[in-house]
N, C-alpha and C positions, 0 to 999 in steps of 0.2 A: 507550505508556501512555495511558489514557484519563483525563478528569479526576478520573473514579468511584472510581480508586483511591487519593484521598486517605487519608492516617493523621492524626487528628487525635481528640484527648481531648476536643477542644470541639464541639459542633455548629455546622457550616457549612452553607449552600447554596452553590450552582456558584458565583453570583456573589460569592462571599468568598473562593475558595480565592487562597491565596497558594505563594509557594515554600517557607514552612516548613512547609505540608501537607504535601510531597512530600521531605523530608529524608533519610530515611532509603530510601528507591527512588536519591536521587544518593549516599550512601555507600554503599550494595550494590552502585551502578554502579562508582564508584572503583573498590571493593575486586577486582572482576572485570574490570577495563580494557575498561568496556563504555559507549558512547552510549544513550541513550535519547530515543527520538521524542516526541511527543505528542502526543493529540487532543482540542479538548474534548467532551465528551459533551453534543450536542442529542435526548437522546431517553430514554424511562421518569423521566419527569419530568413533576410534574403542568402545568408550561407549556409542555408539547407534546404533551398530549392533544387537541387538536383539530386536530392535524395541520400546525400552524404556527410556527413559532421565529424566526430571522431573516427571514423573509419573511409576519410575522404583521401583521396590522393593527390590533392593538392596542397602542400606543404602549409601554404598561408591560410587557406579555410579551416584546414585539422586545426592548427596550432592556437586561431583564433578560438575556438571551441575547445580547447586543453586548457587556454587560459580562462574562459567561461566558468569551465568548472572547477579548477584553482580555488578560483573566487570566490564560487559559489562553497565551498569546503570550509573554507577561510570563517563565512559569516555563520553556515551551520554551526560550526563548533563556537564561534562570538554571541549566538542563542544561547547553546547547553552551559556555557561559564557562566553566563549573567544572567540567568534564568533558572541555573541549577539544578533543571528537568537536562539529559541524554537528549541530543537531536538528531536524530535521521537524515543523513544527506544521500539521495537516492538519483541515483543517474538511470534515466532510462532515454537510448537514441530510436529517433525512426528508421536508420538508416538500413538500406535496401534497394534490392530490383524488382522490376516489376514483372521482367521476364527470367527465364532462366541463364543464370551466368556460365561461364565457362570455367573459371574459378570460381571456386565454395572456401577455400582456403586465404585464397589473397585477403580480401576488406580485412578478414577476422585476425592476422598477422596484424593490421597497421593497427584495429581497433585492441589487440592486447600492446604494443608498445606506447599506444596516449594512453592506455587505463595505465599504466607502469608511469608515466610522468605525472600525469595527474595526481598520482597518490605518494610520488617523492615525499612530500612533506607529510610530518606525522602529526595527529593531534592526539591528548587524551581521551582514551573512549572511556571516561568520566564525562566529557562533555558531546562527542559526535562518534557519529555508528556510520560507518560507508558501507553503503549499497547499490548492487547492483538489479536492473530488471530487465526480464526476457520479454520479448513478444513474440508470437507464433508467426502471424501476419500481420500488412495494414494494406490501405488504401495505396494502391502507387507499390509497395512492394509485396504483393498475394507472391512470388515463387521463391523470395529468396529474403531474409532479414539476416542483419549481421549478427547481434547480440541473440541468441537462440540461449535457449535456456538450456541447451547442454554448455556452449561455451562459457556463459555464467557461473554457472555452480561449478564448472571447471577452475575457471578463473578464482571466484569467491575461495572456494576451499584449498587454494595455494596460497591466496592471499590473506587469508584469515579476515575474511569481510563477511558482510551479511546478501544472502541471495533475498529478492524481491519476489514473494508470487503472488501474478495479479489473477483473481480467477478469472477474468476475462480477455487473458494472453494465451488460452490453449484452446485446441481441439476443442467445438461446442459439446460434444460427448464426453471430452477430460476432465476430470475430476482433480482440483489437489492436492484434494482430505488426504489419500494415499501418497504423494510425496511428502510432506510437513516427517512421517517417521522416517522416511527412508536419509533425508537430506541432515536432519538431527544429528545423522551418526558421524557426519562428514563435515558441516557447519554449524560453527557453535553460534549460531543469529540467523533468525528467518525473519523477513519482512512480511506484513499480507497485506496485502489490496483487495481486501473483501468487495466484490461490484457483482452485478448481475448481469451478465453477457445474454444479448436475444438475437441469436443467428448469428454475430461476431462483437468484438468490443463497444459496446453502445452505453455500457455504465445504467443502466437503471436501476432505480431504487431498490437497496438489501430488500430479499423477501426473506421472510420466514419457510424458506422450502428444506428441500432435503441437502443438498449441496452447503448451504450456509451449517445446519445442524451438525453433518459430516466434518466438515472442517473445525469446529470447535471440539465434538465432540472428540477426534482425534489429537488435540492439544492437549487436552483435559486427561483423556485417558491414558497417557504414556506419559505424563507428569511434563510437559512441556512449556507450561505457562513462562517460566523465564527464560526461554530460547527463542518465544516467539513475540515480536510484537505487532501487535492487530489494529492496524488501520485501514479504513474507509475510503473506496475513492467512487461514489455514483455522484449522477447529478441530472436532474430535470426541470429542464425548462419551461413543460407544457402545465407544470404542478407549481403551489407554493413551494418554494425552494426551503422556508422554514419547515415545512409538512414536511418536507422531503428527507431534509438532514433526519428529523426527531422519529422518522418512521422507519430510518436505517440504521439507528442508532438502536433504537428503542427493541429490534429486530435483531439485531444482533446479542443483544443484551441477553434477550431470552432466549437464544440458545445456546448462547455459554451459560448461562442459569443452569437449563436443562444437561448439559453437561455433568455441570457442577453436584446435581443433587444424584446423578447414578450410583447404585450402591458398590463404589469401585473394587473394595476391598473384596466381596463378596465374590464378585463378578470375577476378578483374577482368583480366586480360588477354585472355582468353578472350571473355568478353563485350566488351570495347569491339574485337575484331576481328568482330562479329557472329559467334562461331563458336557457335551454338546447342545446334547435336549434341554437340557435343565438351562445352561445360555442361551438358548435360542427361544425360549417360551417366557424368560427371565428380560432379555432385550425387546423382545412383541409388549408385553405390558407396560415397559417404561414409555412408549410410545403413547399410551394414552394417560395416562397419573396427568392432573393436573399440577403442571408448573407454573402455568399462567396467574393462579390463586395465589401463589409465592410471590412473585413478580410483581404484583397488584399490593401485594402485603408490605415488602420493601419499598414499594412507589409512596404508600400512605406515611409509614413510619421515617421517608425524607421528606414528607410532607414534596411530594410530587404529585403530578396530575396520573389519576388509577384510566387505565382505558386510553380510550378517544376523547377523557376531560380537555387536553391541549389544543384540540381542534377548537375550542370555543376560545380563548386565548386569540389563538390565527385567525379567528374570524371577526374577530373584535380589533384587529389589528388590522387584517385590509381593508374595515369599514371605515375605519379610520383615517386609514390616507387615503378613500376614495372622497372623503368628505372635505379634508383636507385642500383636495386636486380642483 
């Protein structure tokens, strides 16, 4: 959830929301035995039009947006108590140049003294998990962003927080299968923003590609499943948006599946006798073994729809409100 999605009869800005904005999203949660995360929203807001929020230098803008996410801390951990699911409160700013600055030092000095106020107050992470997220670039800042995902995992792992990786915040050629081990050793909490980046951050729908298989399958194999947790952030608007969520969900599913069935035990035996070939001829075949058979097997015995059964569903359902219209 973002803070934007307040309900509220009264007129607020960010720095007012409280938890009884968000009342009615924790009784829809109840009601569906469901957690819910949250972010506050630093951005389409007229005090971060100039490209600056928590690492603004203007005393009143910063502070306005320290108190923002105050707030926003406040109601993440008022989900994880009444909800009894862990919530993820996940800060990620725009902030940036568009050109190149003269300091690379300065923003990143003010944006670590808000993240240090910000996070004065404590909750139990029985109830909320602080995180931070890096971007490479954006729109308005391609030469310079403050939050850089070295600063972060800097930051996180002094802080004892959780670092955010969106795979669509790096180099179109980076990979972040290979961070999730290295970050492991240094913070005990990874966030993921599993999305599918096409030429920079555009969020399209989870594919089943190699990138997604990579990142699970490096969760899985280094025994990581409780360091890390795996959330979803695509979205399209040109597609049913129901089709959309159930076909990145459904996508990611099978390839922590496939993960899940590799012969691991074998496989680390294999390599700590140096046997290369025998790994390497051993990983080519897991590549073709049907996991999708499995997956289809699991979908039946929850009495879930096997395949592309859900498309009929979706299609039964927009004929419906076109009928409706």
């Amino acid at each position: 959830m973002h803070a934007i999605y307040a309900e509220s009869d009264e007129k607020i800005d960010l720095d007012q929301i409280e938890p009884k904005h968000f009342e009615s999203w924790l009784n829809w949660a109840k009601k569906n035995d469901l957690g819910l995360d949250f972010n506050p929203t630093l951005f389409a807001h007229p005090n971060s039009k100039d490209g600056f929020t928590l690492s603004n230098k203007d005393d009143k803008i910063r502070n306005f947006w320290i108190e923002h996410v105050k707030r926003s801390r406040k109601i993440s951990a008022y989900f994880g108590e009444n909800l009894g699911i862990k919530s993820v409160c996940n800060i990620w700013i725009p902030d940036g140049y568009k050109d190149n600055p003269y300091s690379r030092l300065s923003p990143r000095k003010i944006l670590k003294e808000a993240l240090d106020e910000v996070l004065e107050t404590s909750y139990p992470k029985a109830y909320m998990l602080d995180a931070v997220e890096s971007k490479l670039f954006g729109i308005g800042a391609e030469s310079y962003t403050t939050g850089s995902h070295e600063f972060y995992l800097g930051y996180a792992a002094k802080k004892d927080i959780a670092v955010c990786l969106d795979s669509g915040h790096f180099h179109p050629t980076e990979s972040i299968a290979d961070k999730i081990s290295a970050m492991s050793l240094f913070v005990d909490n990874l966030l993921l923003h599993v999305s599918r980046p096409v030429r920079w951050d555009s969020d399209h729908v989870v594919s089943n590609d190699d990138e997604l298989n990579n990142i699970m399958a490096a969760i899985v194999r280094d025994d990581l499943l409780d360091k890390v947790h795996i959330g979803l952030d695509f979205f399209d608007a040109s597609i049913n948006r129901i089709a959309a969520w159930v076909i990145g969900i459904r996508n990611t599913q099978k390839a922590l599946l496939r993960a899940l069935l590799e012969p691991k035990e074998l496989l680390k035996q294999i390599e700590s006798q140096n046997d290369y070939t025998m790994r390497l001829a051993l990983m080519e075949e897991l590549k073709s073994l049907p996991y999708g058979i499995i997956y289809d097997y699991i979908c039946e015995k929850e009495d879930k729809k096997v395949g592309i059964e859900f498309m009929d569903v979706i299609k039964a359902y927009e004929k419906n409100l076109k009928e409706r219209v």
